[in-house]
N, C-alpha and C positions, 0 to 999 in steps of 0.2 A: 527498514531492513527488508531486502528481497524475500518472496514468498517462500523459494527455496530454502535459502539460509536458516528462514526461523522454523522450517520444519526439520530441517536437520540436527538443529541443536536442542529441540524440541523430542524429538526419536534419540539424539544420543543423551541428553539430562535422563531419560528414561531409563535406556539401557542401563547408563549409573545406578541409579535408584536401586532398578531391581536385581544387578550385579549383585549388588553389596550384600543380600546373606545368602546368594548362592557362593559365592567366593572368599567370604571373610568369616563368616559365622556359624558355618558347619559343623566348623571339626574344632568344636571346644574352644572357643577364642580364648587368647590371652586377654592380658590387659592393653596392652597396644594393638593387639589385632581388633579389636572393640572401639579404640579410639581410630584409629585408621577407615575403620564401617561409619563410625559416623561421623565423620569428616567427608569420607566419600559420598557419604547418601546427600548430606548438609550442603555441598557443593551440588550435584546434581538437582535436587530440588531447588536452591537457588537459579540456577541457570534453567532451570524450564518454566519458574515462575515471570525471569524477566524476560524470558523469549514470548511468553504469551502476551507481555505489556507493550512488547515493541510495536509501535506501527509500521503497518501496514506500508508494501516498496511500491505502492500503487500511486507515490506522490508524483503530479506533474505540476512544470512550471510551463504555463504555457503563454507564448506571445506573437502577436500579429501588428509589423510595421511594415509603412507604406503598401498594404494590398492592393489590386485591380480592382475593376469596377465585376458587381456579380449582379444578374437580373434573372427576376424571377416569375414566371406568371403561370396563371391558370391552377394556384392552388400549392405554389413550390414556394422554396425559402431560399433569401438570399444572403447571408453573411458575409461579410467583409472583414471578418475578423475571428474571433473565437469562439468556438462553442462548446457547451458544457451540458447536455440533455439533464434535465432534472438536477442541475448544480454539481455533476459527478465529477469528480477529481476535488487534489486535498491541497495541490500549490496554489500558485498567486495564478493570477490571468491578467494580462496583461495587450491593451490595444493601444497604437499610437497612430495616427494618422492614416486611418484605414481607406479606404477608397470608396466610392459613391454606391450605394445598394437600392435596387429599384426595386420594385413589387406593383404590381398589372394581374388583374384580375380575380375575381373571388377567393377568400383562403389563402393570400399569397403573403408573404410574409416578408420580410428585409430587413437588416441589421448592420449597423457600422458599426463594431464595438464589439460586447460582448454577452452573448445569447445565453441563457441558464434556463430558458423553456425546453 
């Protein structure tokens, strides 16, 4: 779920919430106006408990086929395919026949495939 979306429904489960005895429970409830409140409230907190469960819309699918050749020296990285610094992102990664990665000189690094340093 988009970051937006679950803070929305997240800001309006609330509003629900705390709607409910400003607007139902005031003025003497009946008996249906009481069951109506918490109905209301019971739905609103439902929906802000599973908007907190949802993950996060930060999922990438990400994939690298037939790349160029990438060269790297004096201390630089070459990838030829995808990378993911410290493993971030939640989809697949995916490399197919990347292209040739060279690395020249102290520090330098190169990668056909798929990099999660």
């Amino acid at each position: 779920m988009a970051h937006g979306w679950k803070i929305m429904i997240i800001v309006l489960a609330a509003a629900g919430v705390v709607s409910t005895p400003l607007f139902w429970l005031l003025d003497s409830p009946d008996a249906g106006q009481l069951a109506g409140a918490s109905i209301q409230a019971a739905v609103g907190i439902i929906a802000f408990v599973w908007a907190l469960f949802q993950p996060s819309g930060h999922r990438t699918d990400d994939t690298a086929v037939s790349t160029g050749e990438a060269h790297a020296k004096s201390g630089g990285t070459a990838v030829t395919g995808v990378k993911r610094p410290q493993g971030r992102g939640s989809g697949s990664a995916k490399a197919e026949r990347t292209g040739k990665a060279t690395a020249t000189g102290d520090g330098s690094n190169a990668v056909t495939g798929i990099d999660y340093s």
